[in-house]
C-alpha positions in Angstrom: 8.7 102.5 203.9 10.2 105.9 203.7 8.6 107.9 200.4 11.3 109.4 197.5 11.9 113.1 198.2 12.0 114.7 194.8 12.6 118.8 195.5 10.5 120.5 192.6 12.5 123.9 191.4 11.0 126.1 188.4 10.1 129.4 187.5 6.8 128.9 186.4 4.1 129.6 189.4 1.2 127.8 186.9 3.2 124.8 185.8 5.0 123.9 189.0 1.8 123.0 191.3 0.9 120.6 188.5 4.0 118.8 188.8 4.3 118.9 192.2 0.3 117.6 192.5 1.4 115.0 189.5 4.2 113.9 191.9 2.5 113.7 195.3 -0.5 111.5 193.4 1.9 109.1 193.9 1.9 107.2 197.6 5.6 106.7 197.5 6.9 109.8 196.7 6.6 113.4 198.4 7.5 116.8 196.6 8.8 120.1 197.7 8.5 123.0 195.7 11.0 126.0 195.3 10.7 128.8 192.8 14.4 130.6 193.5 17.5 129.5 193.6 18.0 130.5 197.2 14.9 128.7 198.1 16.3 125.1 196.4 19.8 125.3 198.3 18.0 126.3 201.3 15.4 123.6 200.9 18.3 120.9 200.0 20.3 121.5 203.2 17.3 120.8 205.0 16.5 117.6 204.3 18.0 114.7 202.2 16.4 114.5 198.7 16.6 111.7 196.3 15.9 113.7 193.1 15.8 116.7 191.8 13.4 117.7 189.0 14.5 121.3 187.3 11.1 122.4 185.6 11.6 124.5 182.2 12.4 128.2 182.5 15.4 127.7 184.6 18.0 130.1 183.0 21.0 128.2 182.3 23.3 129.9 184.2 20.7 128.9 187.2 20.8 125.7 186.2 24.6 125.3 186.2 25.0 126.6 189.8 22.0 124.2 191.3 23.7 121.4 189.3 27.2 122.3 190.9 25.8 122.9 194.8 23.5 120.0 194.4 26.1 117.2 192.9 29.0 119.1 195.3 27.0 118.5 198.3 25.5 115.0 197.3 27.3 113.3 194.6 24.7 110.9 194.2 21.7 113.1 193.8 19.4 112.2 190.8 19.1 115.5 188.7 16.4 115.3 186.3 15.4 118.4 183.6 11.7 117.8 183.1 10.8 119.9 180.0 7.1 118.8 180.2 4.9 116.6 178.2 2.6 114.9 180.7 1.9 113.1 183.7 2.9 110.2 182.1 6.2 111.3 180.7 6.5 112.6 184.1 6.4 109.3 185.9 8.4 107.4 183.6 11.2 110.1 183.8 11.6 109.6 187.5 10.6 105.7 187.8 13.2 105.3 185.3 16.0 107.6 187.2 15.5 105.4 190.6 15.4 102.2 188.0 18.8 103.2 187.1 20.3 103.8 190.7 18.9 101.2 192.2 20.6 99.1 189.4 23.7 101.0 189.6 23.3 100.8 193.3 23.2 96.9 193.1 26.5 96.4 190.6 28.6 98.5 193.0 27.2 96.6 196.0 28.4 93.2 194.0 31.3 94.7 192.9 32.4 95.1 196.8 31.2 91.8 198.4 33.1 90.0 195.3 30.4 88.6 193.5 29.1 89.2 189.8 25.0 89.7 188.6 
């Protein structure tokens, strides 16, 4: 079973190890870090991600160019803006982002072979 590749990018040097041990406590998903902007597009062009989780402190202009690169060069990246709140908050924001795709993922294979769910 291949593990979810979430790529971890914030500004904070104290907060982002948490998330990033939060995330790799779980056995089916694996984190990257990056703290710049040049670091996360370097980072995504290196290997195929499944999420991205934008940490608070991410100035918003920063946060508009990562959105554009990330969605321009993979439409169907899950962007998440994690402003904190827990490990369990956390969890639930990314189980329920792969929830959603997987769902959405499903409809649109339906919606192709001809059949209805």
């Amino acid at each position: 079973m291949d593990r979810t590749q979430i790529l971890v990018v914030g500004r904070n040097k104290e907060i982002v190890p948490i998330l990033q041990r939060l995330i790799d406590q779980n056995e089916a998903w694996q984190s990257t870090v990056a703290y710049e902007d040049e670091e996360a597009i370097l980072l995504f062009q290196q290997l195929q991600y499944d999420i991205v989780l934008l940490s608070s402190g991410i100035e918003e202009a920063s946060e508009t160019k990562l959105r554009n690169i990330f969605l321009f060069q993979q439409p169907e990246i899950i962007i998440i803006q994690h402003y904190g709140g827990g490990s369990g908050l956390l969890e639930n924001e990314i189980r329920a982002a792969l929830d959603k795709r997987a769902t959405e993922q499903k409809a649109r294979f339906n919606f192709f072979k001809g059949t209805f769910n």
